[in-house]
N, C-alpha and C positions, 0 to 999 in steps of 0.2 A: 172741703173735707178736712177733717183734723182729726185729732185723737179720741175726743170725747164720741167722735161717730163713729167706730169702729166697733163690729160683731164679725162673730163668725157667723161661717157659709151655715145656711136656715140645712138642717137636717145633719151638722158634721159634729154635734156637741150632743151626749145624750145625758140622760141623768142619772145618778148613780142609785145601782138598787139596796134599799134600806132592810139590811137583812135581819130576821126574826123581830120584827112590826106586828105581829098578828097572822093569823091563817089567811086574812082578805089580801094580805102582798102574796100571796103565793109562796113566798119564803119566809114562813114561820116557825113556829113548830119545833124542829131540829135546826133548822135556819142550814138547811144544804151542805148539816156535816152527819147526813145518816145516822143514826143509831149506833149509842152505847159504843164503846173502847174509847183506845188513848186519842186518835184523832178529831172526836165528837166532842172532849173535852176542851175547858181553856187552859190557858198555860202551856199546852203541848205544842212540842216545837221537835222536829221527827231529829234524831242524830246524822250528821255527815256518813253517807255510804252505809245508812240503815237499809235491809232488801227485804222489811216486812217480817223478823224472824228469821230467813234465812241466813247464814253462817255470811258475812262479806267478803266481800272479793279480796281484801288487803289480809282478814283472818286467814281464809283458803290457802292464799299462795305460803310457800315456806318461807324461811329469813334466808336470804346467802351474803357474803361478799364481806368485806372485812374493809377497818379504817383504822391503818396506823397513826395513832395518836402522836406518836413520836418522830413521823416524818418530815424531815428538815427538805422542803420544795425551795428549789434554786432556779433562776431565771437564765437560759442557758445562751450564751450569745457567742458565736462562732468568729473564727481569727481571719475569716473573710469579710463579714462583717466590718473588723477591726481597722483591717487593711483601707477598705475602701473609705471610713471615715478619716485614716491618715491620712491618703493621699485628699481626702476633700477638704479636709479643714485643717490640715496641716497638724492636727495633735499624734504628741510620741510619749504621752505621756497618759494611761487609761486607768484611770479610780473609779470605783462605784458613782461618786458624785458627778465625773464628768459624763460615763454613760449614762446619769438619769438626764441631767442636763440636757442630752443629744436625745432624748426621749425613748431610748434603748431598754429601759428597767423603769419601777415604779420607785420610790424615793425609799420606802423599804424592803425591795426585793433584797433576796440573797444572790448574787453572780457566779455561774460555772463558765469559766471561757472553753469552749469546744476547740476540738481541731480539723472543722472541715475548710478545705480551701487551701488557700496558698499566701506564704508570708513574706514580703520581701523586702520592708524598710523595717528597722530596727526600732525599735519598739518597749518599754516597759509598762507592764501590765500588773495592779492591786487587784486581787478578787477572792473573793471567800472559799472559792475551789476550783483547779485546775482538771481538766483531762488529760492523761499521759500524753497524747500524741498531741495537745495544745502547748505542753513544758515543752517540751521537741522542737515542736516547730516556731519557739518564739524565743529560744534558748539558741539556734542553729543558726539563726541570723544577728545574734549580740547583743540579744534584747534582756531583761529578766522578767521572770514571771512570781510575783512577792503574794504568798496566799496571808489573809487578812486572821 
């Protein structure tokens, strides 16, 4: 057996029906798109969330919700966080580029250091924006917190 002997299973292949051939195919005529309107024609191609004439679901429902164009989204990483990367890899010293580097932020996020947790090796911290209670607690231990 080889390549050139290969068929399919005898009854799993049919043949395709040749539509509007005549009235003797049984599909002539209209060729199985009924009578007259847009869908009997060619070229018609029905629109996305068309319901026949009726009003669509996306029309129906009302607009809501709003989108500040002007919203400055910051990637927000917490002084527990901070903590634990000191004591893991021994850095005292935390810039945007080292937390992408630590895979903390994407290469252009903007950085908010939070203040949840607890801080207790001294610490200086660059980021684009501070939480109060982040200044606090990284300011109380003799650190500084330098916003970018």
């Amino acid at each position: 057996m080889d390549l050139s002997n290969l068929k399919p299973a005898t009854g799993s292949v049919k043949n395709k029906r040749r539509i509007g051939r005549g009235e003797g195919s049984g599909s002539g005529d209209t060729a199985g798109r009924g009578h007259k309107g847009a869908q009997s024609r060619s070229g018609y191609s029905r629109k996305k969330g068309f319901e026949g004439g009726q009003m669509p679901l996306h029309r129906r429902l009302p607009k809501f919700g709003f989108k500040n164009r002007n919203r400055i989204e910051y990637s927000g990483i917490n002084i527990d966080v901070l903590q634990k990367l000191a004591e893991e890899k021994n850095i005292l010293l935390f810039t945007p580029e080292v937390l992408c580097e630590n895979g903390l932020i994407g290469k252009n996020d903007l950085v908010k250091i939070l203040g949840r947790g607890q801080l207790t090796l001294k610490i200086d911290v660059t980021a684009n924006a501070f939480s109060a209670s982040a200044v606090k607690a990284i300011e109380s231990t003799g650190g500084t917190a330098t916003k970018i």
